[in-house]
SEKENU-88498 format. One record per residue (C-alpha): residue in three letters; chain; x, y, z. Coordinates in pm, 1 decimal, decimal comma, always signed. Layout:
SEKENU-88498
drenti res=Ala; chain=A; xx=X; yy=Y; zz=Z $
...
***
This chain:
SEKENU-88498
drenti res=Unk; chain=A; xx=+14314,8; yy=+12235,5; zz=+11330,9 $
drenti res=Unk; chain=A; xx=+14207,0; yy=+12205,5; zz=+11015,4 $
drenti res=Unk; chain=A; xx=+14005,8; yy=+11870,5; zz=+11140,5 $
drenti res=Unk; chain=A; xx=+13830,8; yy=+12053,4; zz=+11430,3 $
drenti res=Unk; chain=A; xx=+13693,5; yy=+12358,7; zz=+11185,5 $
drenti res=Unk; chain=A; xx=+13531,6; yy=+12066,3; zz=+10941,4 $
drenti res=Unk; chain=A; xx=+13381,7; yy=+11870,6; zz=+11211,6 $
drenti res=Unk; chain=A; xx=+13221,0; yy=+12203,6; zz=+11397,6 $
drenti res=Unk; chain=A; xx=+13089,2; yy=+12307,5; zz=+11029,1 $
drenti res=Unk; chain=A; xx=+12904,3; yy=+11952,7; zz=+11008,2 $
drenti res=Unk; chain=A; xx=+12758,9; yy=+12022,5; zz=+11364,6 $
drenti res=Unk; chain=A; xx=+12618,0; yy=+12369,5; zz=+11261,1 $
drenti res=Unk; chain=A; xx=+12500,6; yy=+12250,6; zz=+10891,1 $
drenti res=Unk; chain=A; xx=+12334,6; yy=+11953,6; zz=+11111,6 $
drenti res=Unk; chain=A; xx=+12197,3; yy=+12174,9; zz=+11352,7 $
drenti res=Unk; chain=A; xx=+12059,1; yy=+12469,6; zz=+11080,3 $
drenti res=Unk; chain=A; xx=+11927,7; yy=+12119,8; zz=+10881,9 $
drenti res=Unk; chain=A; xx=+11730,4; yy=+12015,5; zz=+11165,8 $
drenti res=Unk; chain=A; xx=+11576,9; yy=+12374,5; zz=+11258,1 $
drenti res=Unk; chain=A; xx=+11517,6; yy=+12383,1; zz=+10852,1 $
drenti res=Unk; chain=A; xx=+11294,2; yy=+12028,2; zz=+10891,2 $
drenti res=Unk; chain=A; xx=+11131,0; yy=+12192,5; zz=+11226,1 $
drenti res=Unk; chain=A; xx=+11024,7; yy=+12490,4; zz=+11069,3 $
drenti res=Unk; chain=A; xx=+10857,7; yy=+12326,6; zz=+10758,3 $
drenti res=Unk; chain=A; xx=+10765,1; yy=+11992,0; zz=+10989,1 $
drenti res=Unk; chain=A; xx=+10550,7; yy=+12196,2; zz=+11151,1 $
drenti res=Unk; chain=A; xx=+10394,9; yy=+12469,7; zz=+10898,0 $
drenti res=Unk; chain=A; xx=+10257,4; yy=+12115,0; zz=+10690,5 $
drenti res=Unk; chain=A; xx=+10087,3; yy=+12033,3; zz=+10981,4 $
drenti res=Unk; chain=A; xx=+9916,1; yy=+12310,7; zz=+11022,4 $
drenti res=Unk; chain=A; xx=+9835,7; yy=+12404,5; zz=+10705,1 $
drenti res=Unk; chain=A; xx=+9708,9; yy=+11990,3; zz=+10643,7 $
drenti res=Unk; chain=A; xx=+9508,9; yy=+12083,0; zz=+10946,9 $
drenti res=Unk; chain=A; xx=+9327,2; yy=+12384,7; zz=+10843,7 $
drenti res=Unk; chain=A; xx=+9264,9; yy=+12222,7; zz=+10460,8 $
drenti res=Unk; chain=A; xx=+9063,7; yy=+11926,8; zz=+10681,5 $
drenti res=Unk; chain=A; xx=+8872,6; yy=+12169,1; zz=+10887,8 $
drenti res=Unk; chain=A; xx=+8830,8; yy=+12469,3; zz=+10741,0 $
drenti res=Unk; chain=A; xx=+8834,3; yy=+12397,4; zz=+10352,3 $
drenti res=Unk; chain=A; xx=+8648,4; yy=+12046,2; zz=+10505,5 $
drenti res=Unk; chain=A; xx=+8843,4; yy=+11875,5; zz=+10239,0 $
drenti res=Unk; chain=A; xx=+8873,1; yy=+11562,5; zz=+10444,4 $
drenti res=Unk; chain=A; xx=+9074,6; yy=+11342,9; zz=+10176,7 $
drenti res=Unk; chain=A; xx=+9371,3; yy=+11228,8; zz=+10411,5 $
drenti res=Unk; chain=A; xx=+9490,5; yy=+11009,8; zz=+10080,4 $
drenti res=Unk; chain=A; xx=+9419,3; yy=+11288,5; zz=+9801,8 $
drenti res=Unk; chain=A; xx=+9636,9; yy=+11559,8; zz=+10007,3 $
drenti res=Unk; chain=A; xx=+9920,7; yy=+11301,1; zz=+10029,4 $
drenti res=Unk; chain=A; xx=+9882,1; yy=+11186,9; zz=+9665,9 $
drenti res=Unk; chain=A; xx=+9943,8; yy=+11630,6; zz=+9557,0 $
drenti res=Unk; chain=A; xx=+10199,9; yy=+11640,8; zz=+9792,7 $
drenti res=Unk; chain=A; xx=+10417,7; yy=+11377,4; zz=+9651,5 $
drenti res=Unk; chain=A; xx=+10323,8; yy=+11448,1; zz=+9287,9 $
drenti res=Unk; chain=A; xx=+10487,5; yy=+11815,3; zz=+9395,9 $
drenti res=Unk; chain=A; xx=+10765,1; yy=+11589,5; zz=+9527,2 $
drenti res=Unk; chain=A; xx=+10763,7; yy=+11422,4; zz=+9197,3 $
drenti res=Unk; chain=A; xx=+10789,1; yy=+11776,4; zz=+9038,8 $
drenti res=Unk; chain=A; xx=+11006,1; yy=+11994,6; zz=+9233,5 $
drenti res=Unk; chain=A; xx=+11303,9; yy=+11672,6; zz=+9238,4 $
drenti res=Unk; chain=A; xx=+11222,7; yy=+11717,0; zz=+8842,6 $
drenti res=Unk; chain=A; xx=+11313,2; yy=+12069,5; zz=+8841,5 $
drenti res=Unk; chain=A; xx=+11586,7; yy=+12037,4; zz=+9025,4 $
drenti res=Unk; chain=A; xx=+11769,4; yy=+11760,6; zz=+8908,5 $
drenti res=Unk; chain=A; xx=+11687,9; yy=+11756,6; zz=+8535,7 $
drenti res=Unk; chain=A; xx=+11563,9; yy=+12109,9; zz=+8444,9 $
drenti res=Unk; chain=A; xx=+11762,7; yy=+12363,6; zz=+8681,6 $
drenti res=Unk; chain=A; xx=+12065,4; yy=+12075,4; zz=+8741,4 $
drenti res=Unk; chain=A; xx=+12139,1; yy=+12210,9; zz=+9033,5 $
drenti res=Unk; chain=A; xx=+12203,6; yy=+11850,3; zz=+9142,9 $
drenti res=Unk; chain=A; xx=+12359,6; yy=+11570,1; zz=+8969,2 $
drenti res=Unk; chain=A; xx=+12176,7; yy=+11260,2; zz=+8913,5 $
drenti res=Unk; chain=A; xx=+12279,3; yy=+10899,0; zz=+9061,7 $
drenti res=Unk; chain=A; xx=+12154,1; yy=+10643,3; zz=+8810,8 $
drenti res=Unk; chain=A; xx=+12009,6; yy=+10361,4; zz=+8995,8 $
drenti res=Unk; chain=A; xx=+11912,4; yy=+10019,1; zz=+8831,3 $
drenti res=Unk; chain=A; xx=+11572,2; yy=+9916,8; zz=+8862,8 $
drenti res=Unk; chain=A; xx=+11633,3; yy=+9579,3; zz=+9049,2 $
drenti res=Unk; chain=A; xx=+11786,6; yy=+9856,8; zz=+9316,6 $
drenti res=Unk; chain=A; xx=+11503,6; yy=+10039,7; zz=+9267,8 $
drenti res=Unk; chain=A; xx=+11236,9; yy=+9792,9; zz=+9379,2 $
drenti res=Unk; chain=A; xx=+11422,4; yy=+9644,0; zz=+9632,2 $
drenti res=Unk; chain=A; xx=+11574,6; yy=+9944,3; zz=+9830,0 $
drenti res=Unk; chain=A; xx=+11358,6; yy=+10246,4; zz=+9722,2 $
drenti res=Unk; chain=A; xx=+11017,1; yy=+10074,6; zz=+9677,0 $
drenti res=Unk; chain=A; xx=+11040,0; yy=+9976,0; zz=+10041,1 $
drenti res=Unk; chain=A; xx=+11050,1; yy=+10293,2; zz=+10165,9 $
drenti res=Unk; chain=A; xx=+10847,0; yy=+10465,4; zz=+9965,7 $
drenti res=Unk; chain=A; xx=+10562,3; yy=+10251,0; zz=+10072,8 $
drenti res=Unk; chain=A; xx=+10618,0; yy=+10303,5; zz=+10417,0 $
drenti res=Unk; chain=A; xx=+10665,3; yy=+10668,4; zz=+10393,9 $
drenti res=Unk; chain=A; xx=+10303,5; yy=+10690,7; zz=+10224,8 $
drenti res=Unk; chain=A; xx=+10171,7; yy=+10493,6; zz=+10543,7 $
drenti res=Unk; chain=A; xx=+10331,6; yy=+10787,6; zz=+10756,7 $
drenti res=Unk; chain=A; xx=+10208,8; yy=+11073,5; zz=+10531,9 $
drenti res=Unk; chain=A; xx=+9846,8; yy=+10875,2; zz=+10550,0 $
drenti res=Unk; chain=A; xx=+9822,7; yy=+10762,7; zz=+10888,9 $
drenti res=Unk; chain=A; xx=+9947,8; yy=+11143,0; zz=+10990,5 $
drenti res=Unk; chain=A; xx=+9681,8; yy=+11281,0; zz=+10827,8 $
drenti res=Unk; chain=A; xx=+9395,4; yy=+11039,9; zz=+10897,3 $
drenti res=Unk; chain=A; xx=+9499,8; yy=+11074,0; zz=+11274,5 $
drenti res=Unk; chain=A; xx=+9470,8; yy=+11457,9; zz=+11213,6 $
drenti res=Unk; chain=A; xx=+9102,8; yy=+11452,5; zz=+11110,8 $
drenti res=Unk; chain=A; xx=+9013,5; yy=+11337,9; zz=+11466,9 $
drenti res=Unk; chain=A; xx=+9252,8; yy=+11462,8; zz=+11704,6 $
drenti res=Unk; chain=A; xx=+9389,4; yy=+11780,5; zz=+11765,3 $
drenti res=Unk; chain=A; xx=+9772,7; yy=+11886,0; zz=+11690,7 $
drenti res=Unk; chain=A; xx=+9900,8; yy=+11903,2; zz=+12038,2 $
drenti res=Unk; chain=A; xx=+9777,3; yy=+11552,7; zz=+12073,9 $
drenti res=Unk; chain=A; xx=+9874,5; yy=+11413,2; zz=+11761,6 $
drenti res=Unk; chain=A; xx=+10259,0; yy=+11576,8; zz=+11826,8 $
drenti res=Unk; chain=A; xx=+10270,4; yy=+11451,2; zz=+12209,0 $
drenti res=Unk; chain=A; xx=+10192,7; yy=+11086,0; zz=+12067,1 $
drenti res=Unk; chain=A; xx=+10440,8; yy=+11122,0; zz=+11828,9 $
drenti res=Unk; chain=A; xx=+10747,3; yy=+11165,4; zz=+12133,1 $
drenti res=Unk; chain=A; xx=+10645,4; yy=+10766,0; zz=+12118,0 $
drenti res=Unk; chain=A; xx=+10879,8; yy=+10750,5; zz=+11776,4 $
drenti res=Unk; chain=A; xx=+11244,4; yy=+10768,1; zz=+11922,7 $
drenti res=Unk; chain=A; xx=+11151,4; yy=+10448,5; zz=+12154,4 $
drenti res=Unk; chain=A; xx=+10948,2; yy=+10280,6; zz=+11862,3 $
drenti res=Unk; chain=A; xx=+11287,2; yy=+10335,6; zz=+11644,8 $
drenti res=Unk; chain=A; xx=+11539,9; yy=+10196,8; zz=+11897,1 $
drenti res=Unk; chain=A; xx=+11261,6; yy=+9847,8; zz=+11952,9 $
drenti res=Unk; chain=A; xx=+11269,8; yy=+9826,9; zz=+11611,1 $
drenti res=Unk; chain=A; xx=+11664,1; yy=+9838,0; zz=+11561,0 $
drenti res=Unk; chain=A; xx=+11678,2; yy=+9631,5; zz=+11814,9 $
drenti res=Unk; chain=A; xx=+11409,6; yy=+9322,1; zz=+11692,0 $
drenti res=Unk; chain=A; xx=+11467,7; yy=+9351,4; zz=+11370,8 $
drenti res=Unk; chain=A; xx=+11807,9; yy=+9488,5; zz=+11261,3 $
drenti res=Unk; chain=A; xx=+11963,7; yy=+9335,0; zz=+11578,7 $
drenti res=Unk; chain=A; xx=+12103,8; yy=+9695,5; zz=+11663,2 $
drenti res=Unk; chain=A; xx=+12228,2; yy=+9688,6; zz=+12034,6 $
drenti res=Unk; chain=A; xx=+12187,8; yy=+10046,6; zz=+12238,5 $
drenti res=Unk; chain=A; xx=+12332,1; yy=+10108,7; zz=+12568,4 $
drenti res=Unk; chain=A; xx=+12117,3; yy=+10034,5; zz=+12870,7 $
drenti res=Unk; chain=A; xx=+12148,8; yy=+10422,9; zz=+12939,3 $
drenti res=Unk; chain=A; xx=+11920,1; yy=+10496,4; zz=+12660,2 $
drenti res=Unk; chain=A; xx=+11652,3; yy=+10216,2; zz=+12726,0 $
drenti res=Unk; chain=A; xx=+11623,7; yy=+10369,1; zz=+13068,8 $
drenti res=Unk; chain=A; xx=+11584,4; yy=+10708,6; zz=+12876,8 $
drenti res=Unk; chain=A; xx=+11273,9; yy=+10605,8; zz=+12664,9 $
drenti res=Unk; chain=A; xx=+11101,3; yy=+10514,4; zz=+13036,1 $
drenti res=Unk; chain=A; xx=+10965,1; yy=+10862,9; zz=+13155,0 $
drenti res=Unk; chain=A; xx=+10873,3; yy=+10907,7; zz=+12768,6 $
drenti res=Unk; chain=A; xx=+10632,9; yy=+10573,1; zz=+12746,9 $
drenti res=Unk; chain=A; xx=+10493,4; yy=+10684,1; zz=+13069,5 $
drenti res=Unk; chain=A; xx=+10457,9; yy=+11061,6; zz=+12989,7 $
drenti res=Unk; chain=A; xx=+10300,4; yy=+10966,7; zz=+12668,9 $
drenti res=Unk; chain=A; xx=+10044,5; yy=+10688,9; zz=+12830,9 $
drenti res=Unk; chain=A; xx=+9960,0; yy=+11005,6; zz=+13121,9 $
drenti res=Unk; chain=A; xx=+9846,4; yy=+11205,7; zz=+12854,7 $
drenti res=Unk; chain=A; xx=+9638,1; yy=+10976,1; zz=+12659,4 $
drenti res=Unk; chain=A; xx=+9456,9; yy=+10905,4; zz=+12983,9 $
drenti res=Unk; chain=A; xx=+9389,6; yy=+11281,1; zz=+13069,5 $
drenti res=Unk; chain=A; xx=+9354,0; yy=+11415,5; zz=+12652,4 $
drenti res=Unk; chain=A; xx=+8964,8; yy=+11582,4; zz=+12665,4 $
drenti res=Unk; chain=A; xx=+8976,8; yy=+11523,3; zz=+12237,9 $
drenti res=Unk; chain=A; xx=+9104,2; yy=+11142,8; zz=+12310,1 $
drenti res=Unk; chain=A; xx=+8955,8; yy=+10944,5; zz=+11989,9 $
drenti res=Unk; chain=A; xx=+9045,6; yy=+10598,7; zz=+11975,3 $
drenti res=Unk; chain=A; xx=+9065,5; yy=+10600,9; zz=+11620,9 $
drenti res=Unk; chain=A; xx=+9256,2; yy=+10880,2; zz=+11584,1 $
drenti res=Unk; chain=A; xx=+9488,1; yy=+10750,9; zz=+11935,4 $
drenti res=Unk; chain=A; xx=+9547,2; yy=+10438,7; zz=+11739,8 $
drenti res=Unk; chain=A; xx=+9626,5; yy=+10590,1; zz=+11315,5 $
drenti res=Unk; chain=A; xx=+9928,3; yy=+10828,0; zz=+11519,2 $
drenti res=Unk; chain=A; xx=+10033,4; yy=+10531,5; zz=+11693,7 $
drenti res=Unk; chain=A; xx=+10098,3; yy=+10310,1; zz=+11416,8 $
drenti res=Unk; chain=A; xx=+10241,4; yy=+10686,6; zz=+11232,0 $
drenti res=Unk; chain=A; xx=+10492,4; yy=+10613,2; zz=+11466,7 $
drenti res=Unk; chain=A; xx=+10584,9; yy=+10257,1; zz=+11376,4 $
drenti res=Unk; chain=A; xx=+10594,7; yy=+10380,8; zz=+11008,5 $
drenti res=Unk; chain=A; xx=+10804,4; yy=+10694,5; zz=+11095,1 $
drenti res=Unk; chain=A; xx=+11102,3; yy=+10488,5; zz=+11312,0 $
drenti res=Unk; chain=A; xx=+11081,9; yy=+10230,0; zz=+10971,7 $
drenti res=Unk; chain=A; xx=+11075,9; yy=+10518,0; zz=+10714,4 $
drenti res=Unk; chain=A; xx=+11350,8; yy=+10665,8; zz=+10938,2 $
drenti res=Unk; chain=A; xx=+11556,4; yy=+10340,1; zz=+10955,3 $
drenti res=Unk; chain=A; xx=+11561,1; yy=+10319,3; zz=+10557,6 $
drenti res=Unk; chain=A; xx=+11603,9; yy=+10615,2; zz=+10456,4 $
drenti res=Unk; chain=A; xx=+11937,5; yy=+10597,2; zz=+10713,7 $
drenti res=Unk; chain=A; xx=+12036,7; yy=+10266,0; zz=+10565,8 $
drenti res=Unk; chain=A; xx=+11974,6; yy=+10409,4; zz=+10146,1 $
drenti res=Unk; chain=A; xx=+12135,9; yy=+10746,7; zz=+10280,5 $
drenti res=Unk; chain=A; xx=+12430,4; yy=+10635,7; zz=+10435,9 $
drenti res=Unk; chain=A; xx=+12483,1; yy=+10280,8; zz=+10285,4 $
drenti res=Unk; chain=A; xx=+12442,7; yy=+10350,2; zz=+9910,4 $
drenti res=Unk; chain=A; xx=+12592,3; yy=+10693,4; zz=+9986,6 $
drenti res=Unk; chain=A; xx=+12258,6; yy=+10908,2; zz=+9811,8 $
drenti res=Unk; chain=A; xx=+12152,9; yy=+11245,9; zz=+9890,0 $
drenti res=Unk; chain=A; xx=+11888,4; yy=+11426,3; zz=+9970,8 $
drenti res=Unk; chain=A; xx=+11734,9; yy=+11575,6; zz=+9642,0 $
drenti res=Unk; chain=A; xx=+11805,6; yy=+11235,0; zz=+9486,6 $
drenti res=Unk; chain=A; xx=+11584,6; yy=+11036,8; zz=+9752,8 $
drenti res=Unk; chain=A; xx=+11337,9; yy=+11246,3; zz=+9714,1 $
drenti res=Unk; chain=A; xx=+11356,3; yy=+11181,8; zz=+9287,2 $
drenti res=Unk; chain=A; xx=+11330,5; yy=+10796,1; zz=+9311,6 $
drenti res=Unk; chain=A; xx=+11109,5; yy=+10789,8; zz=+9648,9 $
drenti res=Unk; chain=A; xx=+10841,4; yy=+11053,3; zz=+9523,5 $
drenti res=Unk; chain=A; xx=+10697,9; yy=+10884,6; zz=+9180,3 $
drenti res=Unk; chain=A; xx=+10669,0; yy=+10534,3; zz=+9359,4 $
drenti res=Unk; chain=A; xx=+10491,6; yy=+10711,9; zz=+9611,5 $
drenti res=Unk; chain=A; xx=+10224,0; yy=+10854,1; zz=+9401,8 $
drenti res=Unk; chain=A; xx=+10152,2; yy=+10516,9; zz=+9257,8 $
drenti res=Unk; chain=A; xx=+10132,5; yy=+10379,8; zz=+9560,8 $
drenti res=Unk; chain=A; xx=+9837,8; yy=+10642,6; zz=+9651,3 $
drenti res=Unk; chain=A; xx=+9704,9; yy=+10744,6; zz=+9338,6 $
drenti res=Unk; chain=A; xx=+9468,7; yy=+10451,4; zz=+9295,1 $
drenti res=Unk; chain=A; xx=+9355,3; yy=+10422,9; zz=+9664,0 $
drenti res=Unk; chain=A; xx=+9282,2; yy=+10793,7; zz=+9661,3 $
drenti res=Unk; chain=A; xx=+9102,9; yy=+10770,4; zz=+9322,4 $
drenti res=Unk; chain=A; xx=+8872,0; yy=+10450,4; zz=+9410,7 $
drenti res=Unk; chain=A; xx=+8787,6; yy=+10592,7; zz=+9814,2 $
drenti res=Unk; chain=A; xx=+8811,7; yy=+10947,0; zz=+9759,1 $
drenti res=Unk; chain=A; xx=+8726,0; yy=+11008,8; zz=+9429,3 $
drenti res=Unk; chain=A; xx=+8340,9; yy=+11039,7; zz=+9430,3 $
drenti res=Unk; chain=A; xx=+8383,1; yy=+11273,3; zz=+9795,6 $
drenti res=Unk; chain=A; xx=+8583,3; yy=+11513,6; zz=+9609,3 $
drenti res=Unk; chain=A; xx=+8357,6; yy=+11540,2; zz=+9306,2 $
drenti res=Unk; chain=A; xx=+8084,7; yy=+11615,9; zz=+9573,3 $
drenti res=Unk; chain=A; xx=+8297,1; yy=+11855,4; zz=+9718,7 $
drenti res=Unk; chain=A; xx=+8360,3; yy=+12054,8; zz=+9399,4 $
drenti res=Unk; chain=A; xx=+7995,1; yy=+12097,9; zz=+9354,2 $
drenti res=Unk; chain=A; xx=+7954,9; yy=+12151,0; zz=+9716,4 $
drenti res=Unk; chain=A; xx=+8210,8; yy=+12437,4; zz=+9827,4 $
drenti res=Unk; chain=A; xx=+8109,8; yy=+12790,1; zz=+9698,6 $
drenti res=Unk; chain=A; xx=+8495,7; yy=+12832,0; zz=+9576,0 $
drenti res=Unk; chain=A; xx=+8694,5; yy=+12576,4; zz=+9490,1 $
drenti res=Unk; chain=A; xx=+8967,3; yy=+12659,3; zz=+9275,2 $
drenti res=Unk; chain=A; xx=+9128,8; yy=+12923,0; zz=+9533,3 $
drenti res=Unk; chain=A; xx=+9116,2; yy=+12641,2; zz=+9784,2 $
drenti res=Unk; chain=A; xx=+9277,5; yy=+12386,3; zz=+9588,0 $
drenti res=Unk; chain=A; xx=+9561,0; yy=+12659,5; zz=+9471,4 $
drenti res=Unk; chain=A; xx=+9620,5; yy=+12612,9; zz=+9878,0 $
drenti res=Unk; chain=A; xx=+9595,4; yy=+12252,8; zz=+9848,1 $
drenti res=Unk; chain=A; xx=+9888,0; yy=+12271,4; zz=+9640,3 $
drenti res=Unk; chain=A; xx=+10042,1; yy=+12514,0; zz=+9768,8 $
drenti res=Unk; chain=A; xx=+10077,7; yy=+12315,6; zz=+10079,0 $
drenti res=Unk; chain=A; xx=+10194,7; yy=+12020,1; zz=+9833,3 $
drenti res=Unk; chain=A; xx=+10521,0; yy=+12297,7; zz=+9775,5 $
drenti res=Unk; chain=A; xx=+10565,6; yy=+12323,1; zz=+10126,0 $
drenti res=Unk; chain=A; xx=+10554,9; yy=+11911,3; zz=+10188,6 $
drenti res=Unk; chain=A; xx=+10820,7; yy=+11888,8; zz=+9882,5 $
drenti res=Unk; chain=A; xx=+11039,6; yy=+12103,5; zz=+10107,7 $
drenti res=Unk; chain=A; xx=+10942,0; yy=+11921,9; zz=+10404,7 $
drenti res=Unk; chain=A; xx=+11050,7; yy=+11586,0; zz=+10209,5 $
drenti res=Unk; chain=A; xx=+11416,7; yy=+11730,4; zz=+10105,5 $
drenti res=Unk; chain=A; xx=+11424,2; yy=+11857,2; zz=+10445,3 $
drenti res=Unk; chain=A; xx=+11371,2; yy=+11499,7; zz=+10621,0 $
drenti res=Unk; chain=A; xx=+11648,7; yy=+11300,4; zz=+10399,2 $
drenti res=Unk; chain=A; xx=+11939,5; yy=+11616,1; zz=+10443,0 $
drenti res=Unk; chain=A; xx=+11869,6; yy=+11581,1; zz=+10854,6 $
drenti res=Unk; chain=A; xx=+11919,4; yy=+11171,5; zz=+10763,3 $
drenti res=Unk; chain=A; xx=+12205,1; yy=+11220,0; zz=+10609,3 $
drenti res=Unk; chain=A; xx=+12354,8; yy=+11455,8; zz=+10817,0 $
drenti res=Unk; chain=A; xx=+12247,8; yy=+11242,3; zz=+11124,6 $
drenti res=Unk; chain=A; xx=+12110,3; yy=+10908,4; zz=+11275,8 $
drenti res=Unk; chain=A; xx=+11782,8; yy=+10732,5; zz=+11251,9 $
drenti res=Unk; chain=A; xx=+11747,0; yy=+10812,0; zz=+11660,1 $
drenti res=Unk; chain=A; xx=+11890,0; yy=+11104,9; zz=+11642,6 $
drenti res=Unk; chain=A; xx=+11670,8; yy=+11242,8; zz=+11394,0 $
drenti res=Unk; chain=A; xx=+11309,9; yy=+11135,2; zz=+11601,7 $
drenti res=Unk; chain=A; xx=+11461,9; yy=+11233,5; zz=+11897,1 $
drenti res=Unk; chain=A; xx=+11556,0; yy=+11583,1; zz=+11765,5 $
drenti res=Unk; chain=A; xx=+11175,5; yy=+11572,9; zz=+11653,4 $
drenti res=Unk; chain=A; xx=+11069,1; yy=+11507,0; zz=+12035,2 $
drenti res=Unk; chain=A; xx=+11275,0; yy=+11822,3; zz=+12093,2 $
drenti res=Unk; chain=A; xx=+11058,6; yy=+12042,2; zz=+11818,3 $
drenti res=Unk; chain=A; xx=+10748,0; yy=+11926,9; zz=+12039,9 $
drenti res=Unk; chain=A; xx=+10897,6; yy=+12079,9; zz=+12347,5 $
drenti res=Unk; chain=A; xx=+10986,0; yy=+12433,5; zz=+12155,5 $
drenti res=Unk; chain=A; xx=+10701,5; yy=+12475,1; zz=+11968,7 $
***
């Protein structure tokens, strides 16, 4: 009895998890969006580089300054080869997300993203030699083809912008497939991912963002008639990607690596 009540109260903390990630999934989108077009602050590498330094921050606070967490002491040889890893690839995602956002619309950039769940279980399969059931190959057939159908027919279609949320998705089933393997196999949690993951992150991006965005945004501080109030939203959207990160490692945890892209596919389909 008592086994039947814990594992329905791991279904609904999965479930309210994943509608948690949805809701904040999508509000960083949109906001990212609107900071591109109408702020026309079109640093795809900048925006990433706040939103993990509010990462960086808000793990801080919570770890070391509110200790509402406890905090796993990793070695650095651990840290480099586990962490690094995946921090890396999640600042391709973050980038390639928003680069493909500059020049393609949200509907299109989402509906190309349904590509990740089959991307994941390819990857599983080539690389960590992950067998599936031929039921779910079969399954990832109508989603190819729905996928290709809409690229053909998209009005906005941009190749360049087609091909950044593409590879977004390659970089979101190998974030994914990480994160599941540092979540579950060195037993971290959420808060704590986001601690170690975050400050690699904004090294990763701080000096790419500084040498090919650098001179663009000092241009666009003398440019826009107010600048501070937009970059309180700039950072304000940072808040709402730190959220977004914890978000993405709890769902992780509490799940799969397919499981969590293919509950992603399902946000497309509600919202």
């Amino acid at each position: 009895m008592e086994e039947g009540r814990l594992c329905q109260w791991s279904v609904c903390r999965s479930l309210l998890a994943i509608v948690q990630w949805w809701g904040f999934n999508v509000t960083v989108i949109i906001i990212n969006k609107w900071i591109f077009q109408k702020l026309d602050f079109k640093f795809p590498l900048s925006v990433s580089c706040v939103h993990f330094i509010t990462s960086s921050f808000g793990a801080y606070m919570v770890i070391k300054v509110l200790k509402l967490k406890p905090l796993i002491v990793v070695d650095p040889e651990d840290r480099w080869k586990r962490i690094f890893p995946m921090s890396f690839v999640f600042c391709v995602n973050i980038v390639l997300g928003n680069v493909s956002l500059r020049y393609i619309p949200v509907s299109f950039m989402q509906t190309i993203k349904s590509f990740t769940p089959a991307t994941t279980v390819i990857l599983q399969w080539l690389v960590w030699r992950k067998y599936f059931d031929w039921r779910i190959w079969a399954s990832l057939i109508p989603i190819v083809g729905g996928i290709l159908l809409t690229s053909i027919t998209e009005l906005s279609f941009n190749m360049f912008g087609f091909c950044a949320a593409l590879f977004g998705c390659l970089a979101t089933s190998t974030k994914t497939i990480l994160a599941e393997s540092l979540l579950h196999g060195y037993k971290f949690d959420s808060i704590n991912t986001v601690y170690y993951m975050a400050p690699f992150a904004t090294l990763i991006l701080g000096v790419p963002a500084m040498l090919l965005e650098g001179n663009g945004i000092m241009e666009w501080f003398e440019t826009h008639p107010s600048p501070w109030p937009a970059l309180v939203i700039i950072f304000s959207s940072g808040v709402l990607a730190f959220c977004l990160n914890f978000s993405i490692f709890y769902v992780i945890h509490s799940t799969t690596a397919v499981t969590f892209n293919v509950a992603g596919n399902l946000k497309q389909l509600l919202c």
